[in-house]
C-alpha positions as CSV (number, residue, x, y, z in Angstrom):
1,X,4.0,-0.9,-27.8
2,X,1.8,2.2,-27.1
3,X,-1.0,0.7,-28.6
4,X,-0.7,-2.5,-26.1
5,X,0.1,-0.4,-22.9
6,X,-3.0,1.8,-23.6
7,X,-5.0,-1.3,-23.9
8,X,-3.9,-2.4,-20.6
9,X,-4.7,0.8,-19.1
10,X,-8.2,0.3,-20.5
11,X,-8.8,-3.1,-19.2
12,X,-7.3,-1.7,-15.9
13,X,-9.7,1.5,-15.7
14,X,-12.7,-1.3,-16.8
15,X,-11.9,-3.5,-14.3
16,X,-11.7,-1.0,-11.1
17,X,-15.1,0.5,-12.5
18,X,-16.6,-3.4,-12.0
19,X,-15.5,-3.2,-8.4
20,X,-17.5,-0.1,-8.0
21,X,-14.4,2.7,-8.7
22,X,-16.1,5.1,-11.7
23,X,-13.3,8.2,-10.9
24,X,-9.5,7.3,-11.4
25,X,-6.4,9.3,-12.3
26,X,-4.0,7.8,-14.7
27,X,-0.3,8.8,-14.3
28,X,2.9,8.0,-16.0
29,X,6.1,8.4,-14.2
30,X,9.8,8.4,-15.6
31,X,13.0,10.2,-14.8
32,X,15.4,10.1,-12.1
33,X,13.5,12.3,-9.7
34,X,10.3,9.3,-8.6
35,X,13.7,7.3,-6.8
36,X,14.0,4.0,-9.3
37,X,16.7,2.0,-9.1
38,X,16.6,1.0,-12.7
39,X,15.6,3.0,-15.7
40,X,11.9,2.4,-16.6
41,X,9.0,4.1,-17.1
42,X,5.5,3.4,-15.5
43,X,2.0,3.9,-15.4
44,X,0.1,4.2,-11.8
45,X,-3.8,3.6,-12.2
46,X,-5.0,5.4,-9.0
47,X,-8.8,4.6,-8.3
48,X,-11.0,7.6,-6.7
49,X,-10.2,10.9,-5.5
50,X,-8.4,13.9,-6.5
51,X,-4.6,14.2,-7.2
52,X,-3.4,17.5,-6.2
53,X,0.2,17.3,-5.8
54,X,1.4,13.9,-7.4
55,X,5.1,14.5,-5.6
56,X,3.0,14.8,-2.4
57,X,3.5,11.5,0.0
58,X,0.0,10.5,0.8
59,X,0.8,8.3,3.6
60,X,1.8,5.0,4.5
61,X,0.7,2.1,2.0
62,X,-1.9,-0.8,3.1
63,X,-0.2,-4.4,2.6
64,X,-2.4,-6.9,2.1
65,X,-2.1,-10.1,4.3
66,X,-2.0,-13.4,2.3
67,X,-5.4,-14.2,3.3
68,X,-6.1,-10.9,1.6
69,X,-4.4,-11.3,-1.5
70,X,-6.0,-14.2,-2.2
71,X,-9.4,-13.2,-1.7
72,X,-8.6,-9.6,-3.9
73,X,-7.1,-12.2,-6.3
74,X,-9.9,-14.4,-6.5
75,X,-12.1,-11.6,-6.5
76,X,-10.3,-10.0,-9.8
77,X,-9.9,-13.4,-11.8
78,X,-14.4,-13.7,-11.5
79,X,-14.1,-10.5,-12.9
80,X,-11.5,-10.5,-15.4
């Protein structure tokens, strides 16, 4: 299983670097403490800038409209 989630991360980190991201901060979070629901552990690929505090709230997330999504979507699959 490792060796297929750190192939994942690769494709991930390749992929942002195609879209013009060359700096990103991989992070792994488990335990009860990062507020889940259910048990599981997970991996964050976080393109550009510095991570100081990871338990620091960075603000409010960007959702994407539908039109968005698509286009992101679309975008990604030329590159993939």
């Amino acid at each position: 299983e490792n060796a297929h989630v750190m192939a994942l991360i690769v494709r991930g980190v390749e992929t942002l670097s195609k879209v013009g991201h060359d700096d990103c901060t991989i992070l792994m979070r488990d335990g009860h403490a990062s507020g889940k629901s259910v048990k599981h552990m997970h991996y964050n690929i976080i393109p550009g800038g510095l991570i100081q505090d990871i338990s620091l709230d960075t603000g409010t997330r960007k959702l994407l409209n539908k039109k968005e999504e698509a286009s992101l979507i679309k975008e990604l699959k030329k590159i993939i």
